[in-house]
GUBAVO-390972 format. One line per field, with one value per residue (C-alpha): residue number from 1; residue in three letters; x, y, z. Coordinates in steps of 0.02 Angstrom, whole numbers, plus 50000, padded with zeros to 5 digits. Layout:
% GUBAVO-390972
i <- NUM, ...
aa <- Ala, ...
x <- X, ...
y <- Y, ...
z <- Z, ...
END
This chain:
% GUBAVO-390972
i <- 1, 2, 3, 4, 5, 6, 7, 8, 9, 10, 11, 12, 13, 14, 15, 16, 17, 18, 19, 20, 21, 22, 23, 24, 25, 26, 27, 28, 29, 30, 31, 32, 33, 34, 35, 36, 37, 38, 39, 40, 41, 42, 43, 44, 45, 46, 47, 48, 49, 50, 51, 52, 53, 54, 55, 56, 57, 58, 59, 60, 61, 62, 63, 64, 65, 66, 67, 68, 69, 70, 71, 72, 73, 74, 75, 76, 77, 78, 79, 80, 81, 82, 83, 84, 85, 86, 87, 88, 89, 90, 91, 92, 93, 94, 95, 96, 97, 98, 99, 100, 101, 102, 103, 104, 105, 106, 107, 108, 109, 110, 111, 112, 113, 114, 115, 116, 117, 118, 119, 120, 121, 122, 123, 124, 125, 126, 127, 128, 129, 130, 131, 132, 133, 134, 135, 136, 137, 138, 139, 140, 141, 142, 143, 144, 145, 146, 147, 148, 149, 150, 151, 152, 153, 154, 155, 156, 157, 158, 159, 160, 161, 162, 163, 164, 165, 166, 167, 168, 169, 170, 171, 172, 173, 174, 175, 176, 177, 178, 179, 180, 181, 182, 183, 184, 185, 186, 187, 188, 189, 190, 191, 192, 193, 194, 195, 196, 197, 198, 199, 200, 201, 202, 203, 204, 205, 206, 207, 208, 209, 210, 211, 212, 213, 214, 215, 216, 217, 218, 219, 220, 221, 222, 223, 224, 225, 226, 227, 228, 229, 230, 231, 232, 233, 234, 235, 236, 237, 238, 239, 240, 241, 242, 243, 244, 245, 246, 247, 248, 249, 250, 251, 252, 253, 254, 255, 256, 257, 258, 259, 260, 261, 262, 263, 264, 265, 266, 267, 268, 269, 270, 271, 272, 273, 274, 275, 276, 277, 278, 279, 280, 281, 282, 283, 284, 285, 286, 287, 288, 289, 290, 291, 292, 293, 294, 295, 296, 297, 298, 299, 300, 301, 302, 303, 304, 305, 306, 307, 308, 309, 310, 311, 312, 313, 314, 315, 316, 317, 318, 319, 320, 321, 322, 323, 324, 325, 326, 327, 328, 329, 330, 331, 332, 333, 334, 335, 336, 337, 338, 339, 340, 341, 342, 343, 344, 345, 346, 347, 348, 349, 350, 351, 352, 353, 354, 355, 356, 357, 358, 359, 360, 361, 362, 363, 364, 365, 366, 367, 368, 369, 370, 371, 372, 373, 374, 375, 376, 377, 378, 379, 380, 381, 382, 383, 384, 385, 386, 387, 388, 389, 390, 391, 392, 393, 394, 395, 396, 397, 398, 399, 400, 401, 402, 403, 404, 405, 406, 407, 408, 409, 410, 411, 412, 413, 414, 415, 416, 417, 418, 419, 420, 421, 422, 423, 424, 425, 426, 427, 428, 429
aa <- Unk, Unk, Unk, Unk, Unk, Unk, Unk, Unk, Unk, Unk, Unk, Unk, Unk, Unk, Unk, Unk, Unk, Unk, Unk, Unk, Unk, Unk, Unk, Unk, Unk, Unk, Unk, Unk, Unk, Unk, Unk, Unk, Unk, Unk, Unk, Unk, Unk, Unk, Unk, Unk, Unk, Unk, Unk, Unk, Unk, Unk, Unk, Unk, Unk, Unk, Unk, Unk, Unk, Unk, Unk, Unk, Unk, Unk, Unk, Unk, Unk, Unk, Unk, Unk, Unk, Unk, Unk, Unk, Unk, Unk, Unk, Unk, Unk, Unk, Unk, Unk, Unk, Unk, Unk, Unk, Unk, Unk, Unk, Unk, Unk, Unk, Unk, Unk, Unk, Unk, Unk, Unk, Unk, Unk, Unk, Unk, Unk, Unk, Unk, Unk, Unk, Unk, Unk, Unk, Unk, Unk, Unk, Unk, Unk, Unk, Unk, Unk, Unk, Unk, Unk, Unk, Unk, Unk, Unk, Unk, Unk, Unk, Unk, Unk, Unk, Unk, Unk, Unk, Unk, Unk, Unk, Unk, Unk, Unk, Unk, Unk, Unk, Unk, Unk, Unk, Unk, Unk, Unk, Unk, Unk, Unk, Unk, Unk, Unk, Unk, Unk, Unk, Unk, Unk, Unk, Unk, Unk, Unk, Unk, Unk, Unk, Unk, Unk, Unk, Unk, Unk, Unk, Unk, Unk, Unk, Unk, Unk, Unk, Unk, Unk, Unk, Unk, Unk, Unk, Unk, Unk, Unk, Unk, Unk, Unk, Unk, Unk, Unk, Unk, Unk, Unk, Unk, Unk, Unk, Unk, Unk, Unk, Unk, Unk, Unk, Unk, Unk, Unk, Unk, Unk, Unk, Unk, Unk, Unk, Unk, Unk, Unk, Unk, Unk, Unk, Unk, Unk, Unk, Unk, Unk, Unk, Unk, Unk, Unk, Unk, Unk, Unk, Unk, Unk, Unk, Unk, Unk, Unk, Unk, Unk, Unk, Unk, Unk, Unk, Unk, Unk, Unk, Unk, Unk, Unk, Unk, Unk, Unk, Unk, Unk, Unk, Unk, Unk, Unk, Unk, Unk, Unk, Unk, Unk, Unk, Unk, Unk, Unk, Unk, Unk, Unk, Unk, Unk, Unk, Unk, Unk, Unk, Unk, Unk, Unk, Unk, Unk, Unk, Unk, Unk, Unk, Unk, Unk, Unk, Unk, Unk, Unk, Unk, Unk, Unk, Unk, Unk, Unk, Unk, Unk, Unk, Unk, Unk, Unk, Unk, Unk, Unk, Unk, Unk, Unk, Unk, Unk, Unk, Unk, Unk, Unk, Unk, Unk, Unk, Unk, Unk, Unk, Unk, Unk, Unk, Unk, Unk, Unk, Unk, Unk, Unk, Unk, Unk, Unk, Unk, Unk, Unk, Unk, Unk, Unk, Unk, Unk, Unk, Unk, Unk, Unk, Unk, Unk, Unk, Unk, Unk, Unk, Unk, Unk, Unk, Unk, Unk, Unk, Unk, Unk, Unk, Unk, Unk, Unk, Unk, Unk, Unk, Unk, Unk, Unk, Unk, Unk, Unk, Unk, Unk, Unk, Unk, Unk, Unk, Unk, Unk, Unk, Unk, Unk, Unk, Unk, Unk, Unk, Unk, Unk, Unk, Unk, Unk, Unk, Unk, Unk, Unk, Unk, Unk, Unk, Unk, Unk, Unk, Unk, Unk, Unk, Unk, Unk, Unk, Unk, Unk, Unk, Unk, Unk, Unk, Unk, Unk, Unk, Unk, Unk, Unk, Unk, Unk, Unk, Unk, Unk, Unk, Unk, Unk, Unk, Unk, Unk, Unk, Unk
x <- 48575, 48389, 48258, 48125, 47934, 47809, 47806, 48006, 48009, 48112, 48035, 48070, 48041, 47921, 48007, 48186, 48134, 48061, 48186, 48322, 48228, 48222, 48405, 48414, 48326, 48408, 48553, 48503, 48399, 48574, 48693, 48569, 48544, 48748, 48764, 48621, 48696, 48868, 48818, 48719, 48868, 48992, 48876, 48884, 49053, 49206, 49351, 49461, 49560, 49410, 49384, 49432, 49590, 49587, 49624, 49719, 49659, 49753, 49891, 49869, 49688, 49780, 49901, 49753, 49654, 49787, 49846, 49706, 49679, 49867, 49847, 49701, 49749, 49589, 49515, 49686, 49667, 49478, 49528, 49663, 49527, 49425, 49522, 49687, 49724, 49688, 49785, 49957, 49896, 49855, 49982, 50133, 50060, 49989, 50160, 50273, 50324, 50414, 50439, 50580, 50590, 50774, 50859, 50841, 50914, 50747, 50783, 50883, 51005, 50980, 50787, 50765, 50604, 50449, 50373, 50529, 50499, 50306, 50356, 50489, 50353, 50236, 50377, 50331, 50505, 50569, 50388, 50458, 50520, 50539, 50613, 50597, 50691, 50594, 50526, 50512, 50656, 50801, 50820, 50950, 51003, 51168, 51244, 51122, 50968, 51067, 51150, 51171, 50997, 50927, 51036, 50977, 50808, 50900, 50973, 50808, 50742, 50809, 50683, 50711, 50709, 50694, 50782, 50732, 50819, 50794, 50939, 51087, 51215, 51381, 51484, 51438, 51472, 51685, 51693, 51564, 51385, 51451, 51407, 51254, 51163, 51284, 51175, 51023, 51178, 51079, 50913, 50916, 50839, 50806, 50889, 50824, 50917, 50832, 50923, 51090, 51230, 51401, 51517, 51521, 51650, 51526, 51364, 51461, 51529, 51367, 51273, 51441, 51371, 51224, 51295, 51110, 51050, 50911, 50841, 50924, 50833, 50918, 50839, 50882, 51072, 51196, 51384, 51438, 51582, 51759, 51708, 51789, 51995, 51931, 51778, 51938, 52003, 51981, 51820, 51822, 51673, 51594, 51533, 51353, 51240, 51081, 50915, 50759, 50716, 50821, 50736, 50821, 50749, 50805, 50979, 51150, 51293, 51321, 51495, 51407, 51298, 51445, 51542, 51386, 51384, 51592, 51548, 51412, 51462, 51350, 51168, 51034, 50897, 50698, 50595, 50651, 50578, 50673, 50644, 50733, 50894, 51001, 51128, 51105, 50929, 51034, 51170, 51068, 50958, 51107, 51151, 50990, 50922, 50923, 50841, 50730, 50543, 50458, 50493, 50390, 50422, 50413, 50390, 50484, 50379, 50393, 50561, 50616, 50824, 50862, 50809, 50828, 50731, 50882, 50884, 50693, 50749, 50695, 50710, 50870, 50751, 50729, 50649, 50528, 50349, 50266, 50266, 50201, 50133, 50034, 49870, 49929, 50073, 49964, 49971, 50146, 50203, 50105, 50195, 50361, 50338, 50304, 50457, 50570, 50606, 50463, 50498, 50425, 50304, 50150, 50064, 50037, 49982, 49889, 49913, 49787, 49837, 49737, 49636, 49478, 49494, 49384, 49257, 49306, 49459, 49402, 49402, 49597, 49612, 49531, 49635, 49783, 49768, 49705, 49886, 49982, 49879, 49902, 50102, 50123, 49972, 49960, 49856, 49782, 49778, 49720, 49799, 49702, 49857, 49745, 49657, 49489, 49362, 49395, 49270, 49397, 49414, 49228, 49245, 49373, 49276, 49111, 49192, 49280, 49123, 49040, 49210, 49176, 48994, 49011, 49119, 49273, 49380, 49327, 49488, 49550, 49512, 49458, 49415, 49552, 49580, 49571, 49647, 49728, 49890, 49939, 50096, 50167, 50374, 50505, 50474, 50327, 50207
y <- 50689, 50678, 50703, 50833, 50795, 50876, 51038, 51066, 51028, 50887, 50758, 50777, 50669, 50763, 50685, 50736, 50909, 50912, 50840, 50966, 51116, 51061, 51032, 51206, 51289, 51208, 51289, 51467, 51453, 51396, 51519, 51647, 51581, 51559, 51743, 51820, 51737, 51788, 51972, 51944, 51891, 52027, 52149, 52096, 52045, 52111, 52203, 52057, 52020, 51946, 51800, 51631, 51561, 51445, 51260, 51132, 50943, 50869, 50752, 50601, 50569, 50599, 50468, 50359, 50344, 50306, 50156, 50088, 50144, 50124, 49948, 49997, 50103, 50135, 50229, 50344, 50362, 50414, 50510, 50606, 50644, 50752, 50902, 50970, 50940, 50747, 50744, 50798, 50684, 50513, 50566, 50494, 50331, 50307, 50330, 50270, 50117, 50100, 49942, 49948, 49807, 49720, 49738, 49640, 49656, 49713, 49874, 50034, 50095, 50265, 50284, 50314, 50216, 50291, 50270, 50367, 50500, 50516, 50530, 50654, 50756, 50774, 50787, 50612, 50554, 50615, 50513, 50354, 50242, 50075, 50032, 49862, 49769, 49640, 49565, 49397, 49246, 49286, 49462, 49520, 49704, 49750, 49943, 49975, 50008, 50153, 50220, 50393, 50437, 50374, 50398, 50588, 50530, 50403, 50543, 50623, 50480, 50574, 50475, 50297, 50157, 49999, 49904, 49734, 49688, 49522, 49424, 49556, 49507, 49558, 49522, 49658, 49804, 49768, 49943, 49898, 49955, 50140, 50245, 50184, 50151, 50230, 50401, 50299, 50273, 50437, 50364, 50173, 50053, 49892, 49779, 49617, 49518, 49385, 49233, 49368, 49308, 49326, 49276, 49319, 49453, 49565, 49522, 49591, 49748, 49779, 49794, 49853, 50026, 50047, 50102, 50137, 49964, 49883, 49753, 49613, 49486, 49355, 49235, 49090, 49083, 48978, 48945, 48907, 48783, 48795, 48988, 49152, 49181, 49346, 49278, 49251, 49408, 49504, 49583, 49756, 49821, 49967, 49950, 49973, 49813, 49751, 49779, 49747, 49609, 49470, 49373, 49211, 49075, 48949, 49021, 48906, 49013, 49011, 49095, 49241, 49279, 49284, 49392, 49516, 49511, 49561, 49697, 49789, 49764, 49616, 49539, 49599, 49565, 49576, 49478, 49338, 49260, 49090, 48957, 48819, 48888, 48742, 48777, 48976, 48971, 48885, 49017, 49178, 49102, 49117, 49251, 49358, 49242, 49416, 49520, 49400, 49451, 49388, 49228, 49173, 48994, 48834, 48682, 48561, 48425, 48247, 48175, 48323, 48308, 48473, 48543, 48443, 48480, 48544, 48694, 48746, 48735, 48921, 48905, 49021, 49160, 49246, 49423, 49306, 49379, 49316, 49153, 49194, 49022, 48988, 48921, 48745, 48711, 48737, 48563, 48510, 48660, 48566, 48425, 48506, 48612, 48439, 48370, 48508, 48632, 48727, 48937, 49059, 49172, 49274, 49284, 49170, 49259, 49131, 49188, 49151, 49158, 49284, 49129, 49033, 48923, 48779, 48785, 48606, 48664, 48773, 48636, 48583, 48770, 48743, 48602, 48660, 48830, 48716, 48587, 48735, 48838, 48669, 48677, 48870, 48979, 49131, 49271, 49219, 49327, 49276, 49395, 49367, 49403, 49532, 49685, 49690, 49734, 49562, 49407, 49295, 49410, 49424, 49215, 49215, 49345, 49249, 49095, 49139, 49220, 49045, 48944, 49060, 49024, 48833, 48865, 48792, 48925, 48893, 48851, 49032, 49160, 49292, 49238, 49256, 49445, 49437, 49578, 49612, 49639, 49623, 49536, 49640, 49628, 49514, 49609, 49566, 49705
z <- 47745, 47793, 47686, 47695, 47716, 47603, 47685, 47687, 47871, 47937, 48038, 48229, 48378, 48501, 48648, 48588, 48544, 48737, 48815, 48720, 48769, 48956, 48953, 48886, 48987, 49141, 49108, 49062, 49215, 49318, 49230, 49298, 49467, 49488, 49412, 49547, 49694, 49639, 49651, 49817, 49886, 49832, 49905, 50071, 50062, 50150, 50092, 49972, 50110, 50228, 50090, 50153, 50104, 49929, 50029, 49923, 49933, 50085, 50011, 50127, 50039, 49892, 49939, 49994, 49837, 49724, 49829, 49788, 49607, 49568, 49460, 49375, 49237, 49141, 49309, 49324, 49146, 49169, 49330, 49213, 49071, 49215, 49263, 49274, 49448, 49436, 49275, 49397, 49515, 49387, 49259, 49380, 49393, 49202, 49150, 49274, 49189, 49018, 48917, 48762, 48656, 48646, 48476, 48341, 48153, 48083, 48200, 48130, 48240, 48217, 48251, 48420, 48513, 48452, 48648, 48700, 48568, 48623, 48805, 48769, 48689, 48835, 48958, 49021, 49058, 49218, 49290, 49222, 49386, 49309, 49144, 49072, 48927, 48831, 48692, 48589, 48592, 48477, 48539, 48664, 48738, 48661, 48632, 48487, 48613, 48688, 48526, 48510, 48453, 48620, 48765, 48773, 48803, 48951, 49010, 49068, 49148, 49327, 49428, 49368, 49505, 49462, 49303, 49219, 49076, 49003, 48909, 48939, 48833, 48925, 48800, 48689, 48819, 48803, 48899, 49028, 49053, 49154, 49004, 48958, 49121, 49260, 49254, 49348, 49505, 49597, 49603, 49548, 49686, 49604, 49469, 49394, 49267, 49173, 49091, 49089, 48976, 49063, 49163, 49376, 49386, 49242, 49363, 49502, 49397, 49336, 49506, 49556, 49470, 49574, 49764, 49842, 49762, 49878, 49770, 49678, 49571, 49462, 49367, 49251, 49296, 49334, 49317, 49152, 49086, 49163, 49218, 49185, 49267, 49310, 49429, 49538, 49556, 49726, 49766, 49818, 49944, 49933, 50108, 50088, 50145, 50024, 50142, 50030, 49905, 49856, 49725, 49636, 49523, 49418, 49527, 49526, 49570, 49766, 49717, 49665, 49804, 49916, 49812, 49838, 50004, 49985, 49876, 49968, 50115, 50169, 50160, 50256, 50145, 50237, 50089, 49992, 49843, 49807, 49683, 49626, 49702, 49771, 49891, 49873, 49974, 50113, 50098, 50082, 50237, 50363, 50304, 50317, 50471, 50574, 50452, 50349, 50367, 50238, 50149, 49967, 49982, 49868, 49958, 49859, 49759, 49811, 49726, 49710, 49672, 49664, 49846, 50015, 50168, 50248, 50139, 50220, 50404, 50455, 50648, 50655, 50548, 50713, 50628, 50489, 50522, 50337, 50244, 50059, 49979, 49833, 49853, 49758, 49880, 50056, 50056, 50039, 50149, 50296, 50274, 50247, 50398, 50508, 50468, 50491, 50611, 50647, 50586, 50708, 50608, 50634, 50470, 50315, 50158, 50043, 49831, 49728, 49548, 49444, 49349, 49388, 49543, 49554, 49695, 49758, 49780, 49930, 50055, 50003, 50029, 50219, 50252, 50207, 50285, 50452, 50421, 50443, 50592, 50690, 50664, 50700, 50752, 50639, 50568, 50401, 50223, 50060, 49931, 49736, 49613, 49508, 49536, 49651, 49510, 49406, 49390, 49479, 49631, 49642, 49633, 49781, 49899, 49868, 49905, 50055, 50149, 50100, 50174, 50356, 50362, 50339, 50486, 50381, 50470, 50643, 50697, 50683, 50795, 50661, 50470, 50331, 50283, 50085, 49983, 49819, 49758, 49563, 49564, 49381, 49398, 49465, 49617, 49673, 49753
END
């Protein structure tokens, strides 16, 4: 507490004690003003029915600002703190993501997740659309991270639409994965597996689950010892064709990839991401080479013994629009792309990692882009890996504008378009 002067009074700043009774008297003097006019006008008003109709926000701006506010989760999390109405509106967004940790023996098995318990309480979990499985090395998803305790709080997830789970350990679900996951069938869209343990025919039942599947990403797999006698068992179709995202690295079972095309019904894939996939790139190229629109590629490094030029010949991609490359391989994709048939395609989107580039890089980045506009003329996009407000973006837009007026980018008709897109999942975007 403060102490008192001589006279009992406590000492005061003049300036404070000014400034407070302006503030005050600002809003006596508006309460009154608002009251005033409020009578004015229901004296000369109409009957109730001649007010105007109450108008609610039009939805497409809606839709508009949170495109671009949807990565950046301290402004939805400011926009929620304002009112009500942005609170709907952000609250879909702050929480549509969920990540569980995979089990370990320091875990009970009867305590449910404490995130799933806090979203429970709010009525959070019918916003969640992506549910991820991860956590340190050691850990894998087995039946105790949907024992009894939390599969009720699965079970209200009615929206979910994509699934990641990392180190899925198929031999621990004997009875299969139907009654643990098979209630996400309705709505689920996308499924990524990382570094899954198991053999082909419990891959194929697994996705087998999911009829509206769209998106498939595998990584860190490949065919293991002799194999499984059940991988050669007759595949049954469910006659519905994959048409989004097929995403495969550190990929090695061509075998699989054509028993998914049996089962649903075919590939028709529109964006691949591939890396470090021998023989399957080739494979899932043919077979999408009338559907394939966007391609992230990986020019393969010089002595490179796991992928041969052969598997980058695009020319039968007869729908590929995009080439997505990474701002270190512009280089090598030149070269590739002179050696090779050259792929039809009318825009290349240049990713810049979400870390400090060095400004001498910017004239590789030039040259490159200017290798591959000589081979196959094309719209030009750099896309920053992070969101807009960041140091590094700032870096990459200053640097850019400084690349177009040192006429760097003369060659192409209209400068490079840069936006940003936070790469956060397996599925990019």
């Amino acid at each position: 507490m403060s102490r008192a002067t001589r006279d009992g009074s406590f000492p005061r700043s003049p300036r404070l004690a000014l400034s407070g009774i302006e503030i005050f008297a600002n809003a006596v003097l508006r309460r009154f003003e608002t009251k005033f006019m409020g009578g004015l006008a229901r004296r000369h008003s109409g009957p109730p029915t001649d007010l105007p109709q109450r108008r609610s926000f039009p939805p497409e701006i809606v839709i508009m600002i949170m495109a671009y506010l949807k990565y950046d989760t301290a402004t939805l999390k400011a926009c929620a703190a304002t009112c009500s109405t942005w609170y709907r509106i952000a609250a879909l967004h702050i929480h549509d993501t969920l990540v569980l940790p995979k089990w370990s023996e320091s875990m009970s098995r009867n305590q449910p997740y404490s995130r799933l318990l806090f979203l429970h309480k709010f009525g959070l979990l019918p916003f969640v659309e992506r549910l991820a499985f991860g956590g340190s090395l050691g850990c894998l998803v087995c039946p105790a991270n949907f024992d009894s305790g939390n599969m009720p709080y699965f079970g209200a997830m009615v929206n979910l639409q994509r699934l990641e789970i990392e180190d899925l350990m198929f031999s621990q679900f004997p009875e299969g994965l139907g009654k643990y996951l098979g209630h996400f069938a309705p709505t689920l869209r996308s499924v990524a597996l990382i570094c899954p343990k198991g053999a082909r025919w419990q891959l194929l039942d697994f996705l087998r689950l999911f009829p509206k599947l769209e998106n498939v990403g595998i990584s860190r797999y490949s065919k293991r010892g002799g194999g499984d006698p059940l991988d050669n068992q007759p595949v049954v179709p469910i006659s519905r064709g994959l048409r989004g995202t097929l995403v495969l690295k550190d990929f090695g079972d061509v075998k699989l990839l054509e028993d998914m095309a049996v089962v649903f019904g075919g590939m028709g894939f529109t964006c691949m991401d591939l890396k470090n996939a021998p023989g399957a790139m080739r494979f899932v190229l043919d077979a999408c080479a009338d559907t394939l629109e966007t391609l992230w590629i990986y020019p393969p490094i010089k002595r490179c013994h796991y992928t041969s030029s052969h598997d980058f010949n695009l020319s039968s991609s007869t729908a590929l629009r995009c080439i997505e490359v990474s701002v270190d391989s512009l280089r090598r994709l030149g070269q590739l792309f002179s050696t090779i048939a050259s792929p039809v395609f009318s825009e290349l989107v240049v990713i810049f990692p979400s870390v400090e580039t060095r400004c001498t890089m910017w004239v590789d980045v030039a040259d490159g882009v200017r290798d591959l506009y000589e081979v196959r003329a094309c719209n030009v996009v750099f896309c920053y890996d992070g969101p807009e407000t960041s140091a590094h973006a700032r870096e990459m837009r200053l640097m850019t504008r400084r690349g177009v007026e040192a006429g760097r980018y003369d060659f192409l008709p209209r400068p490079p378009l840069v936006v940003y897109r936070p790469f956060k999942t397996l599925f990019r975007g």
